[in-house]
C-alpha positions in Angstrom: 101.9 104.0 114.1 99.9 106.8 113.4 102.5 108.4 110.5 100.9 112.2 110.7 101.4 112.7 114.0 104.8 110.6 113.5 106.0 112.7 110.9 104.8 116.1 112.4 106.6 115.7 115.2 109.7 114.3 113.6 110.3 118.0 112.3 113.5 119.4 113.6 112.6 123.2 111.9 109.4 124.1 110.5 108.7 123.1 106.8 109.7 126.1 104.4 106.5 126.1 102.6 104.2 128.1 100.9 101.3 129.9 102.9 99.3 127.8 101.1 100.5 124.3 102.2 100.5 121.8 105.2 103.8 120.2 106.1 101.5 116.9 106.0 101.0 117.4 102.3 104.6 116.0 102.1 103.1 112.7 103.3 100.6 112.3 100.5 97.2 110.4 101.5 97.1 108.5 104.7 94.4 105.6 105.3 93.1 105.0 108.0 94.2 101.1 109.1 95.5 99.0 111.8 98.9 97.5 111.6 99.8 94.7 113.7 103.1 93.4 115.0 104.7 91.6 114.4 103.4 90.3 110.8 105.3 89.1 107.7 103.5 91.5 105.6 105.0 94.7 104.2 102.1 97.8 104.8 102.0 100.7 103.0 101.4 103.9 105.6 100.8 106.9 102.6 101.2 107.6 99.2 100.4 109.8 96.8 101.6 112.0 93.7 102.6 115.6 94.8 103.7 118.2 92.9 106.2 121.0 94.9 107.7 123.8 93.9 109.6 126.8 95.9 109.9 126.9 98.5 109.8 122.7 99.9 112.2 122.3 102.5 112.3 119.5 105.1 114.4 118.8 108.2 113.3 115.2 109.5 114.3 113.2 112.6 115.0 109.5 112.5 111.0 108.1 111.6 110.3 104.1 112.4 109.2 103.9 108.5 110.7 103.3 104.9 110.3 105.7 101.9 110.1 104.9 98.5 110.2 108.1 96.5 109.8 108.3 92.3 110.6 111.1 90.5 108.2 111.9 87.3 109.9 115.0 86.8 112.2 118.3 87.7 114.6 117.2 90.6 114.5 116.6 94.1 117.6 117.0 96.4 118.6 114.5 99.5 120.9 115.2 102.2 121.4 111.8 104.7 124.6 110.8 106.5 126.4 114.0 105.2 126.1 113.1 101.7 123.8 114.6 98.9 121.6 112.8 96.0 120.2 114.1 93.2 116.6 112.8 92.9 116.3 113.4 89.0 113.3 112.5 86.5 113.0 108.5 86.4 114.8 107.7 89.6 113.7 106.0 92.3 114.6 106.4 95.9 114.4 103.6 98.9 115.6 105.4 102.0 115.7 104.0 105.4 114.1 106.9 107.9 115.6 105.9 110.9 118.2 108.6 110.2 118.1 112.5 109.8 117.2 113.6 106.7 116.8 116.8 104.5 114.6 117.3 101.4 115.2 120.1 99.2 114.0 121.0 95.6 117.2 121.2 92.9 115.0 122.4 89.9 111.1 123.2 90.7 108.4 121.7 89.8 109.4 118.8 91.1 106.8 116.4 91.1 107.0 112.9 92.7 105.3 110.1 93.9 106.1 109.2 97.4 105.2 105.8 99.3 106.0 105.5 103.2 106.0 102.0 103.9 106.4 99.7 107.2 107.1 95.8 107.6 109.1 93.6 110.1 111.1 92.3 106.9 112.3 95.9 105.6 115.0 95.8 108.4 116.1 92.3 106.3 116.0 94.1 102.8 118.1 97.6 104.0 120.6 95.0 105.6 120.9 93.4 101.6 121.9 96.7 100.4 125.3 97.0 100.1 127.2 100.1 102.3 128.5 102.1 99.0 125.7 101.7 97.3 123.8 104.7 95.9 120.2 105.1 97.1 118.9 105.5 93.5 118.0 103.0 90.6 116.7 104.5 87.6 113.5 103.3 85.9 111.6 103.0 82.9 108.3 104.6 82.2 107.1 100.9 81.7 109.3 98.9 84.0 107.7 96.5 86.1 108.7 98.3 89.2 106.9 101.9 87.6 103.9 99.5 87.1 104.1 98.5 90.5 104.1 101.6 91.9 101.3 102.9 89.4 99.5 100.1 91.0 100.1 101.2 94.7 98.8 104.2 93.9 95.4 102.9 92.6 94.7 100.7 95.4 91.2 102.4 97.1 91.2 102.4 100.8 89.7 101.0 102.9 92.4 98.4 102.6 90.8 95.4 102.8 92.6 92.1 103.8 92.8 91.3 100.2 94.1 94.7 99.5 96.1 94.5 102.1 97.9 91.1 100.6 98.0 92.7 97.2 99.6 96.0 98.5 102.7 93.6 100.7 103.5 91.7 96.8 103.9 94.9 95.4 106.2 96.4 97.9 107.8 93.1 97.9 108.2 93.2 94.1 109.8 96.6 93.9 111.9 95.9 96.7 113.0 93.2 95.3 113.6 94.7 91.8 115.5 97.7 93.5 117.8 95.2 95.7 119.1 93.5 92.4 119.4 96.1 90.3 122.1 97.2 93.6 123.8 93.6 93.4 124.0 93.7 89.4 128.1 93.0 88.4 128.8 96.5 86.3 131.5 94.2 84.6 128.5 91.5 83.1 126.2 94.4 82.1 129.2 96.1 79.9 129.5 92.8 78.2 126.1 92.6 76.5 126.5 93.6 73.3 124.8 97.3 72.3 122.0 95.3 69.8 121.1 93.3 72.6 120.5 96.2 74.8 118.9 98.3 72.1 116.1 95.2 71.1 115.4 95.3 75.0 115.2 98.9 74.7 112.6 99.0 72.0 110.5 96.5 73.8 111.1 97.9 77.3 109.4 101.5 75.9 108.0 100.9 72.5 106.3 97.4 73.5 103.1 98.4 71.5 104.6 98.6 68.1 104.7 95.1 65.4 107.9 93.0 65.7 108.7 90.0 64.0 112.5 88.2 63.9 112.6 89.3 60.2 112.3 93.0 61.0 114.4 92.8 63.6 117.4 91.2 61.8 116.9 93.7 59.2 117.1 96.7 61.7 120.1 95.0 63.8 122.0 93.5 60.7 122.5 90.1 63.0 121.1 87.2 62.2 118.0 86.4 63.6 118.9 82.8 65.3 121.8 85.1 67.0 119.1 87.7 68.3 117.2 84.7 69.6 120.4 83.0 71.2 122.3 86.0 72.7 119.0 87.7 73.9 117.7 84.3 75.6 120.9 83.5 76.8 121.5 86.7 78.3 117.8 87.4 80.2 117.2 83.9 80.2 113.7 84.2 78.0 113.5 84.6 74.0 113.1 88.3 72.9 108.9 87.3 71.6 108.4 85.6 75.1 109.7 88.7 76.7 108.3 91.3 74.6 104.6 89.5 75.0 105.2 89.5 78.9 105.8 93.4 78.8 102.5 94.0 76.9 100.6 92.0 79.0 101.9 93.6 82.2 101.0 97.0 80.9 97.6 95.5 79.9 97.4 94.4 83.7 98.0 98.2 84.7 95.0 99.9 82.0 92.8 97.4 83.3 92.9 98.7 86.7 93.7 102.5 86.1 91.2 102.7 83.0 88.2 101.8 81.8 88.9 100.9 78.3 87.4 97.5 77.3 89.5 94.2 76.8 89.9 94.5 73.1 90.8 98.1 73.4 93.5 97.2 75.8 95.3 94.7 73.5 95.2 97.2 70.9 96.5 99.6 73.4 99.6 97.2 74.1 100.2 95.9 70.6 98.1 93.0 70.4 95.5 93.4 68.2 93.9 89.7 67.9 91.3 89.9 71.3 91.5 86.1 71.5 95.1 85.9 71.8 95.4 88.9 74.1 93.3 86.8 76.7 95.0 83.6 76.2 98.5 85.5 76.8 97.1 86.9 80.1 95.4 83.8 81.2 99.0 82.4 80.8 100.4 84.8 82.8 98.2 86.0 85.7 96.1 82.2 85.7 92.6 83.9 84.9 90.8 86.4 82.4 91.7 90.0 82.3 88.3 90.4 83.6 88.2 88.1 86.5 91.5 89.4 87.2 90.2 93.4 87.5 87.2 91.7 89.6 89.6 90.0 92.2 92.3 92.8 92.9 89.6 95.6 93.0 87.4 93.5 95.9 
């Protein structure tokens, strides 16, 4: 599908805009590619990061497309299926756009990054999400699904068949992320106790800092073997293993959005020994951190 001319004419009132702006700017960039059908791959058909402010109002007819939409800050406003969502700061939308839809801005700037996406096996991932379920799952600044997305965002098109691969297990991965964050029981996650969630916390945004179980039993006042157990038991990997697989995901991210060296990188993410920085990736991602910024930018 070509999604400008899909999108332009899927306007049910002009765009209140700005002089200044195109109603395609709501699209962000759009490659150039050819999609076939059917195909088990997920495709991605724009992204970008856009920054709106008043006035940024859309009316849009039912699209044959997806939307993933992430919210860096101020707050977006959805109206679908006579119902309205706050798109606040950290949130993350997955909308189904074979429906009418309105866009609005709550509080301006709002500024977003926005992903239109098409695949055979999105019409198998909408159907997982329950009916009452909200739209929205909130995300960390360094969650694995806001690396994936920072990720999107720097793949260069042309999109290559490689590219192409690498773009479909990212879509695939925050998908996948979104759907169970849906199916999680409220019930379990009230049960884990607050030090639990707190340790996660502090490795979840604060990954780059030195921990050790001592420390940690100090700052919790629980015994460390209990951190251990609970913590394991709970996410089903020990707190260290955990905390090292964070760092090295964010190391995976700088290495293709930056150009800081390898060594500069583990200091970045809280590993300070080079040699042990590159064994922990290699265990991770099977190669080198610089084979692996070779392969995924090819």
């Amino acid at each position: 599908m070509n999604l400008k001319v899909s999108f332009l004419s899927s306007l049910t009132t002009p765009p209140k805009l700005a002089p200044s702006h195109a109603p395609e700017e709501f699209l962000g960039q759009v490659p150039d590619q050819e999609i076939p059908s059917p195909s088990p791959l997920l495709y991605l058909l724009s992204s970008g990061t856009i920054k709106a402010a008043f006035p940024w109002t859309f009316d849009i007819a039912p699209m044959d497309c997806y939307l993933f939409l992430y919210t860096k800050k101020g707050c977006g406003k959805l109206t679908v299926n006579h119902q309205i969502f706050s798109l606040n700061g950290s949130s993350l939308l997955f909308l189904d756009c074979h429906q009418k839809i309105h866009f609005d801005i709550a509080a301006s700037p709002w500024e977003y990054q926005v992903f239109f996406c098409s695949g055979d096996n999105f019409s198998y991932y909408s159907r997982l999400i329950p009916t009452s379920a909200p739209l929205l799952m909130q995300i960390t600044r360094f969650s694995e699904t806001a690396l994936c997305l920072e990720l999107l965002l720097s793949v260069p098109s042309p999109y290559s068949f490689r590219r192409q691969l690498t773009i479909s297990d990212l879509l695939n991965r925050i998908i996948t992320q979104f759907i169970i964050s849906l199916l999680e029981e409220p019930e379990t996650l009230s049960q884990i106790p607050a030090y639990i969630k707190n340790m996660k916390d502090l490795f979840d945004n604060h990954f780059n800092e030195p921990y050790h179980l001592d420390g940690l039993e100090k700052l919790f006042g629980i015994s460390k073997y209990r951190l251990c157990h609970e913590f394991t038991s709970i996410y089903h990997i020990s707190p260290i293993q955990y905390l090292n697989k964070k760092r090295i995901e964010h190391g995976a991210h700088l290495l293709l959005v930056t150009n800081y060296r390898v060594h500069e990188i583990g200091n970045m993410v809280g590993i300070e020994n080079t040699n042990h920085f590159i064994a922990l990736f290699k265990k991770y991602y099977g190669t080198t951190p610089l084979e692996y910024k070779r392969h995924v930018n090819l």
